[in-house]
N, CA and C atoms as an extended XYZ file, in Angstrom:
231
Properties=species:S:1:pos:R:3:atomname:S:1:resname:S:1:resid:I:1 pbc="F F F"
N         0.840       -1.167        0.000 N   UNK     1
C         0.000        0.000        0.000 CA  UNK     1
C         0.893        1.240        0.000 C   UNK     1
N         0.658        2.370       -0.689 N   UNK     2
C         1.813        3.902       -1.042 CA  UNK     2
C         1.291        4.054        0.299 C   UNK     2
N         2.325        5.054        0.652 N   UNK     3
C         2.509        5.829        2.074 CA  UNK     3
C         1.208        7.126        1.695 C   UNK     3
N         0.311        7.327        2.822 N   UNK     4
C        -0.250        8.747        2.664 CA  UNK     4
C         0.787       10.100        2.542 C   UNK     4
N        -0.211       10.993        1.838 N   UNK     5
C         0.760       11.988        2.139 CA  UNK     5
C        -0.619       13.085        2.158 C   UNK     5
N         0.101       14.357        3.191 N   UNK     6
C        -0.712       15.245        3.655 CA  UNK     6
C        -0.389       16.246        3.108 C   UNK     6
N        -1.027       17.419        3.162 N   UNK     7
C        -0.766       18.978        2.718 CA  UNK     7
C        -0.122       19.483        4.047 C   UNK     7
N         0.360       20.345        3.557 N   UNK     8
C         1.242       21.401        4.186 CA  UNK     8
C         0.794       23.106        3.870 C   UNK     8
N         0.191       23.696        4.573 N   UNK     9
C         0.455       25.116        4.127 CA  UNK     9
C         1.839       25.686        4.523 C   UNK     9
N         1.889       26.363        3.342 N   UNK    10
C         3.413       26.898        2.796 CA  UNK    10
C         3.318       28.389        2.389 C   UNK    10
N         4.292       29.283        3.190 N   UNK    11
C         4.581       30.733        1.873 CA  UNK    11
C         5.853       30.477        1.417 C   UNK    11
N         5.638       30.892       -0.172 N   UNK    12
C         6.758       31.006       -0.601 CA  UNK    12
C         7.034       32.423       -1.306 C   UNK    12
N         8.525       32.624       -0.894 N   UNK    13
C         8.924       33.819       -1.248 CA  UNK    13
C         9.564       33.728       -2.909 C   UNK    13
N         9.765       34.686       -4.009 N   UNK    14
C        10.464       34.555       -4.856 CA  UNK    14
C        10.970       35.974       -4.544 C   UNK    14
N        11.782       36.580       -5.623 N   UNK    15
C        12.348       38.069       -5.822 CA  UNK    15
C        10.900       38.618       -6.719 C   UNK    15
N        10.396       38.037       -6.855 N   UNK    16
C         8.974       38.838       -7.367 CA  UNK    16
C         7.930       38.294       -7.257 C   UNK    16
N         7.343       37.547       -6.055 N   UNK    17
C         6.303       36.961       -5.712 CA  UNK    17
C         6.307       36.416       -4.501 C   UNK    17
N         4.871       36.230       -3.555 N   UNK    18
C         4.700       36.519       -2.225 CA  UNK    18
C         3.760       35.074       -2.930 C   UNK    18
N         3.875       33.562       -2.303 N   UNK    19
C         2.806       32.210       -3.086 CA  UNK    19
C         2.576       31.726       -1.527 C   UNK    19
N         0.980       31.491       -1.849 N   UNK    20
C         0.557       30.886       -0.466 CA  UNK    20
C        -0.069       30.001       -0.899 C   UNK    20
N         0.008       28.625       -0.259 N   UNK    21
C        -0.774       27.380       -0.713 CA  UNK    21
C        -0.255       26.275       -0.249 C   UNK    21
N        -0.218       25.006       -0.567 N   UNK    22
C         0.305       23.632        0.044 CA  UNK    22
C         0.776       22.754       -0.421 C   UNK    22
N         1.636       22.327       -0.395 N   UNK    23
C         2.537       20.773       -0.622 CA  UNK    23
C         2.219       19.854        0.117 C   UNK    23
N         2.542       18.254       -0.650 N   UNK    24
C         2.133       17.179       -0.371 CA  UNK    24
C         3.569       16.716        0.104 C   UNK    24
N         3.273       16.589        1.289 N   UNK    25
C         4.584       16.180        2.137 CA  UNK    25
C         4.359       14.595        2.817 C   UNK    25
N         4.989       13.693        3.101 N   UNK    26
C         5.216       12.427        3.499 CA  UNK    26
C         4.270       12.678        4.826 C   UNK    26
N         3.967       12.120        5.621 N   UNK    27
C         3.316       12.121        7.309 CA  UNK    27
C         5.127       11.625        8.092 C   UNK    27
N         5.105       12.699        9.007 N   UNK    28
C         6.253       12.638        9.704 CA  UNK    28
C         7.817       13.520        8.716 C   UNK    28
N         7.417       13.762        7.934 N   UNK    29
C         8.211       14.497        7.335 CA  UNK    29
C         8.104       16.640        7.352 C   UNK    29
N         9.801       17.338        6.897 N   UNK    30
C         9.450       18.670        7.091 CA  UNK    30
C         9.195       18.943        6.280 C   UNK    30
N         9.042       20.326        5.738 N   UNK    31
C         9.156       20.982        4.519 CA  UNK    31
C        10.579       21.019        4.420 C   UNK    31
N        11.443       21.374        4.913 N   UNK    32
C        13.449       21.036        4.667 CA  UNK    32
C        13.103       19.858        4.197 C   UNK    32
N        12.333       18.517        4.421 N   UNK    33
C        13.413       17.357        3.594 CA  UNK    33
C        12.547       17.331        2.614 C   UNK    33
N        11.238       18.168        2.042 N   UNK    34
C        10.725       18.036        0.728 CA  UNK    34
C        11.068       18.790        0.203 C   UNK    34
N        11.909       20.146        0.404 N   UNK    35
C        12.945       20.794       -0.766 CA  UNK    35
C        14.036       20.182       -0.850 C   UNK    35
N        14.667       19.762        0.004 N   UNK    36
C        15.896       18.376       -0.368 CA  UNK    36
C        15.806       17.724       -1.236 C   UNK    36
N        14.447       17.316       -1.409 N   UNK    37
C        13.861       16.228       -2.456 CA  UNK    37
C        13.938       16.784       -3.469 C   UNK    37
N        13.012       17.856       -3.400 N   UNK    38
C        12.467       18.052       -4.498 CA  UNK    38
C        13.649       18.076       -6.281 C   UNK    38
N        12.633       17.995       -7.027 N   UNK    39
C        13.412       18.248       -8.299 CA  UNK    39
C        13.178       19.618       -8.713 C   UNK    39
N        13.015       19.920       -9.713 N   UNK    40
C        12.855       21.486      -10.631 CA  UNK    40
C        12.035       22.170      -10.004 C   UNK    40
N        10.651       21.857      -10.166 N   UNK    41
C         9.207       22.419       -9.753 CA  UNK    41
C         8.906       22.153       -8.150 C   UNK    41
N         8.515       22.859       -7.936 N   UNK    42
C         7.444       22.369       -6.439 CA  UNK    42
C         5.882       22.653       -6.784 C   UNK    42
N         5.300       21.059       -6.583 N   UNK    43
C         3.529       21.499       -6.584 CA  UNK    43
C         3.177       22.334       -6.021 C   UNK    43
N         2.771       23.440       -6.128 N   UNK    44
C         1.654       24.163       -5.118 CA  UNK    44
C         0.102       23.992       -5.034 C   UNK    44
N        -0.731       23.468       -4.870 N   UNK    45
C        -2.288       23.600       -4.399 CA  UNK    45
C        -2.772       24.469       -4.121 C   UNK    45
N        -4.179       25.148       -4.469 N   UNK    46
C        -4.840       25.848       -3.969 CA  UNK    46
C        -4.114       27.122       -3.986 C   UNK    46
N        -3.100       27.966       -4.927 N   UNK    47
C        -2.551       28.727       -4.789 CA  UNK    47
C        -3.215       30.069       -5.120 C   UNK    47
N        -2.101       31.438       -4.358 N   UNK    48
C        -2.382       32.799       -4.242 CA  UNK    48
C        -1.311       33.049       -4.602 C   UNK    48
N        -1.295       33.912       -5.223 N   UNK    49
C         0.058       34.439       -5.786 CA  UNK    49
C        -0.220       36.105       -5.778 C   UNK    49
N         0.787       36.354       -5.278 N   UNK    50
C         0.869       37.836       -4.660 CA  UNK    50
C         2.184       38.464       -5.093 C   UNK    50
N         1.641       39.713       -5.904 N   UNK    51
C         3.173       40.839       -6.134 CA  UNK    51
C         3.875       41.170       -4.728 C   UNK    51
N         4.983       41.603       -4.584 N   UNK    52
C         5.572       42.068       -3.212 CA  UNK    52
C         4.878       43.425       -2.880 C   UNK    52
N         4.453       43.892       -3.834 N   UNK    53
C         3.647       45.358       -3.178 CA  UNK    53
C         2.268       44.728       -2.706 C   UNK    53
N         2.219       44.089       -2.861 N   UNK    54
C         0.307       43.703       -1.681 CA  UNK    54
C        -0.455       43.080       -2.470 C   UNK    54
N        -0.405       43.612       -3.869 N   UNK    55
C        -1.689       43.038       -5.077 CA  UNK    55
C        -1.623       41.620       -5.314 C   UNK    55
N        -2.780       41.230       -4.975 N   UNK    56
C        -2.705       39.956       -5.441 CA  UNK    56
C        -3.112       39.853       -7.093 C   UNK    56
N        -1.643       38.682       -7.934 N   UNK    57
C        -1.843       38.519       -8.851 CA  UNK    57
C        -2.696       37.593       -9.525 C   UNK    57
N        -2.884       36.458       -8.775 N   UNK    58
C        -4.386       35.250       -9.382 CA  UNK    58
C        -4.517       34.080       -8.524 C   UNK    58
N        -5.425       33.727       -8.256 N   UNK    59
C        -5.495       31.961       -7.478 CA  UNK    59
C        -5.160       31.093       -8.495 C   UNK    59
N        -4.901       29.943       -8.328 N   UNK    60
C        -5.194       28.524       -9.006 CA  UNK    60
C        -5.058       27.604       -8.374 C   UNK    60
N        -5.603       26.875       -8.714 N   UNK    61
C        -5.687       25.462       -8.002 CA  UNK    61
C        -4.149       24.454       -7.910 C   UNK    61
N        -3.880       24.859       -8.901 N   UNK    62
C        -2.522       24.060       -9.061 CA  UNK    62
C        -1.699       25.005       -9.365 C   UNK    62
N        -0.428       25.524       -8.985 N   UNK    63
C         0.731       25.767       -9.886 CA  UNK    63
C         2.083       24.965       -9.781 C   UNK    63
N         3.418       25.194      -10.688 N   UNK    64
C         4.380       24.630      -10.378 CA  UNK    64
C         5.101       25.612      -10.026 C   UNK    64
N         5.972       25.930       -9.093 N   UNK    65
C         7.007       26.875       -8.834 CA  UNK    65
C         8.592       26.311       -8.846 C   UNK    65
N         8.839       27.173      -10.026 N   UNK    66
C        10.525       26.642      -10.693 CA  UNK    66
C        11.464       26.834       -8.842 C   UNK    66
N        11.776       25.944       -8.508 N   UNK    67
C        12.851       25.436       -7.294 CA  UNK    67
C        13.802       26.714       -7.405 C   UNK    67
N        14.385       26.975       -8.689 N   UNK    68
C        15.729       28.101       -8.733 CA  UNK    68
C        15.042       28.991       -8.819 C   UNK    68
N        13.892       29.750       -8.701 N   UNK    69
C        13.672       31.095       -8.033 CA  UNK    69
C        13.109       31.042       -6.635 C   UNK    69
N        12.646       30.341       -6.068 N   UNK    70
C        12.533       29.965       -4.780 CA  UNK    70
C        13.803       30.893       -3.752 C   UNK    70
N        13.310       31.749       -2.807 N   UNK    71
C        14.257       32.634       -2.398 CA  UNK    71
C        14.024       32.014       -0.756 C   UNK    71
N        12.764       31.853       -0.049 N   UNK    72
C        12.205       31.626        1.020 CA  UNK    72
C        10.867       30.430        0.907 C   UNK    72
N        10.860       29.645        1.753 N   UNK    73
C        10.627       28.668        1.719 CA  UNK    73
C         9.488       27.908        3.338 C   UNK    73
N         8.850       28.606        3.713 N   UNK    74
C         7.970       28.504        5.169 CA  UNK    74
C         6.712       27.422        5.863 C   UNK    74
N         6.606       27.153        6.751 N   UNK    75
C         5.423       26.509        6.934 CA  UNK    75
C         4.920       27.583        6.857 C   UNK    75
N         3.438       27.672        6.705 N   UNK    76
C         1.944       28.785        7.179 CA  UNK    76
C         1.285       28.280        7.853 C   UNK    76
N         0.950       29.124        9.074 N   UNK    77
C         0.234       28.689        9.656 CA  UNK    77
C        -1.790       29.454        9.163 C   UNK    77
């Protein structure tokens, strides 16, 4: 049987974007060892994506966020 895996709310920082939403992380695992993991992209769920001046730029349900602009990396509570 695959291992469950749970969501995580997450912000992520870029140099031009403020992303709030969730990753599918292992049960018993951090967000440090699923950027360890990770490859290129990180799933995001349920995402907000926000300019650094305040405006929010669009929801979606899904995005991918390229790993090499990734500046900051957070649980949300």
């Amino acid at each position: 049987m695959p291992a469950r895996e749970h969501r995580t709310k997450v912000t992520i920082l870029t140099d031009t974007y403020r992303i709030k939403g969730y990753i599918e992380v292992m049960p018993g695992s951090r967000v440090t060892d699923y950027m360890v993991e990770a490859k290129g992209f990180i799933a995001v769920t349920d995402a907000e994506v926000w300019e650094m001046a305040g405006r929010q730029a669009f929801t979606a349900p899904f995005i991918n966020v390229s790993r090499d602009h990734i500046v900051v990396v957070a649980p949300a509570s």
